[in-house]
C-alpha positions as CSV (number, residue, x, y, z in Angstrom):
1,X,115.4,100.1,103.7
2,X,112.0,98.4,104.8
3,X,109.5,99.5,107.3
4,X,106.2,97.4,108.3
5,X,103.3,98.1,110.5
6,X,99.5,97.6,110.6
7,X,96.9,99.6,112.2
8,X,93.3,98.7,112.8
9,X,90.8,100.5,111.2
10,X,87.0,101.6,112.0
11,X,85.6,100.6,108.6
12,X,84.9,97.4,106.5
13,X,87.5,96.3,104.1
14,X,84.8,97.3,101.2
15,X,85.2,101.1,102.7
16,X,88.9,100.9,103.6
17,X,89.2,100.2,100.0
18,X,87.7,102.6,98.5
19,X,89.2,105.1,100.1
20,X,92.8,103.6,98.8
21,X,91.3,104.0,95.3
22,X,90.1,107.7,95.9
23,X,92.8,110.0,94.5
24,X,91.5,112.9,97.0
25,X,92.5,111.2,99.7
26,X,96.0,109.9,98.5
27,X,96.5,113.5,97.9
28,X,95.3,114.3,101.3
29,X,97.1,111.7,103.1
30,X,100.7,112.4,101.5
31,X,102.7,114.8,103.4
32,X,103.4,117.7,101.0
33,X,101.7,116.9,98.5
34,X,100.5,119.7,96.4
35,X,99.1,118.5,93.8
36,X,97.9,115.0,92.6
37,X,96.4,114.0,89.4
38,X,95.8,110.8,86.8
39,X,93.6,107.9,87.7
40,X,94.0,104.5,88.8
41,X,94.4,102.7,86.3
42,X,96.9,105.2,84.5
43,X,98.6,106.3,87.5
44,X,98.8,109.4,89.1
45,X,101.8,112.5,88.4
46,X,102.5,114.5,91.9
47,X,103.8,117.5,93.0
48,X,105.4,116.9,96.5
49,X,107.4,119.1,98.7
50,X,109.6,117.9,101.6
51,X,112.2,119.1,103.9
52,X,114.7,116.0,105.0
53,X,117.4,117.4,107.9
54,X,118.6,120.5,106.3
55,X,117.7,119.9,102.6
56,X,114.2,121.4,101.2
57,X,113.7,120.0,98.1
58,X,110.0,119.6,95.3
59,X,109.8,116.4,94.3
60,X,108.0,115.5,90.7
61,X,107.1,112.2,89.6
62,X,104.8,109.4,89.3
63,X,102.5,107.0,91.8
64,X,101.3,103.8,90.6
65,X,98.9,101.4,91.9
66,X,99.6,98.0,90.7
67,X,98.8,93.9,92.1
68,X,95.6,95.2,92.9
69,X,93.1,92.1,94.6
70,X,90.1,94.1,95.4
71,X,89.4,94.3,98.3
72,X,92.3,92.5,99.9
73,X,96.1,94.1,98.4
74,X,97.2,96.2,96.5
75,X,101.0,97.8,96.0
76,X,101.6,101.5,95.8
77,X,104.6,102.7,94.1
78,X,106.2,106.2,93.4
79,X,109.2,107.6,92.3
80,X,110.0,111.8,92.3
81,X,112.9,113.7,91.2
82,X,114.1,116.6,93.3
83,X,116.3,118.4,91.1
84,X,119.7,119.0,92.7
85,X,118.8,117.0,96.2
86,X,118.5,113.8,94.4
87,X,115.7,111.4,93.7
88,X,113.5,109.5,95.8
89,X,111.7,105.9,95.1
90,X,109.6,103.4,97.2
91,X,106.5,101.4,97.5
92,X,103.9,99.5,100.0
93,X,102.9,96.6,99.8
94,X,99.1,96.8,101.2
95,X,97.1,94.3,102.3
96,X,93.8,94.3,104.2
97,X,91.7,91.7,106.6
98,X,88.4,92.4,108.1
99,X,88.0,91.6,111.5
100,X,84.4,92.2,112.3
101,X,83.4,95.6,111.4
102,X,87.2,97.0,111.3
103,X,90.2,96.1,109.1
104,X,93.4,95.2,109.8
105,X,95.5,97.4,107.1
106,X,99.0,95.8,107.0
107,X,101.9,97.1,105.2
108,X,105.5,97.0,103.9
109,X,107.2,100.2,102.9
110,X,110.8,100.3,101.1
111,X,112.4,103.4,99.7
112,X,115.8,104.5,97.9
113,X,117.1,108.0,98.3
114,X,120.0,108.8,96.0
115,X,121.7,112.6,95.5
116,X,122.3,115.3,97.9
117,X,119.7,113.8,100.5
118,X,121.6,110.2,100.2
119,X,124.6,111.7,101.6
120,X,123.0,113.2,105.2
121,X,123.0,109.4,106.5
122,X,121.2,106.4,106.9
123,X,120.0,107.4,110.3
124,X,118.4,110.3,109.3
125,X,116.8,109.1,106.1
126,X,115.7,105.6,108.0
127,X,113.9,108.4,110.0
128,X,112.6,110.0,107.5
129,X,111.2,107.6,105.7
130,X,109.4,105.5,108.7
131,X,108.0,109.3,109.7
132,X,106.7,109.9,106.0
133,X,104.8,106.0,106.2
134,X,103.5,107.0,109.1
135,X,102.1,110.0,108.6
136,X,100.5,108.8,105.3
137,X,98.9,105.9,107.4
138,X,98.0,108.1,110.1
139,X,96.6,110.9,107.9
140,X,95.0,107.6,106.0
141,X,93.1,105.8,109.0
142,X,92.0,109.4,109.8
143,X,90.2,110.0,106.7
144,X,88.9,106.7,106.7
145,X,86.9,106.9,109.9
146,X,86.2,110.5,109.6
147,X,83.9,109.9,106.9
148,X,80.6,109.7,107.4
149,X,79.4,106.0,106.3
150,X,76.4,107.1,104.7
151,X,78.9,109.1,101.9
152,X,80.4,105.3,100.7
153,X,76.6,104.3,99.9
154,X,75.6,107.0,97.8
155,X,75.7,106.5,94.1
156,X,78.0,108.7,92.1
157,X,79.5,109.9,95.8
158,X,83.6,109.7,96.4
159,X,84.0,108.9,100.5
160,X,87.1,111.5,100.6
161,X,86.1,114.1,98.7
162,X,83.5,114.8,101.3
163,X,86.3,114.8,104.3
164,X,88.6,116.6,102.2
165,X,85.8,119.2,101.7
166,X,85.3,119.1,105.4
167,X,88.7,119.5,106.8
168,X,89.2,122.8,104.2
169,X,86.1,124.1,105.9
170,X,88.1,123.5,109.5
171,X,91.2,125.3,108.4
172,X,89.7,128.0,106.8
173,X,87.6,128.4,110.1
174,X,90.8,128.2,112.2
């Protein structure tokens, strides 16, 4: 199954990509995700919890980011193994185009869901997994222009670490 979209973001490519580099805000931006570690070049290992219809399952597995054309595309990949609910695998392909002082983030999402959650339907996974991109993308453009643009210019400083840090602030708060 395949899913595209694009959104317009309130950032320069330059800033829209570093944020798809920043590990803190892939983990931020994936629904579920608990925990999120590795590097880009090595790849990441993740810890991902999600209910789909009736069936609550933790997902373990890997997230790579590979084609990358800095600052224009890149491809995300992942694959996660749910125990007895079955396995889930996908990518997008990304690709960015500045248009003034936004971007136009494009992308193409497919996924494969085998096991337990392959057999509640192609309706309700289709659902699923068009939900899941765009909450990521949502979640994503949100970080993005939440972050203050002075944090991208500061030497040593990672854009989404200081929105991450913020938005634990709010919650605690709430």
């Amino acid at each position: 199954m395949d899913f595209k979209d694009e959104r317009i973001i309130a950032a320069t490519p330059d800033m829209v990509w570093a944020h798809l580099l920043d590990p803190a805000v892939l983990k931020e931006c994936v629904p579920g995700c608990q925990s999120l570690t590795g590097s880009v070049e090595d790849g990441f290992e993740a810890v991902v919890v999600q209910r789909v219809g009736p069936v609550k399952a933790t997902f373990t597995g890997t997230v790579l980011l590979s084609n990358i054309d800095a600052p224009k595309s890149l491809t995300i990949s992942g694959k996660g193994e749910g125990g007895v609910a079955g396995f889930a695998r996908g990518g997008a392909d990304v690709t960015l185009q500045g248009e003034g002082a936004s971007t136009r983030l494009s992308y193409v999402v497919n996924a494969q869901i085998g096991g337990k959650l392959a057999q509640l339907g192609s309706r309700i996974i289709d659902s699923f997994v068009s939900k899941m991109a765009d909450q990521f993308f949502e979640s994503f453009q949100a970080q993005v222009e939440g972050a203050p643009a002075a944090d991208a210019k500061t030497p040593g400083a990672t854009p989404g670490f200081w929105q991450s840090l913020i938005n634990m602030f709010k919650k605690i708060l709430r």
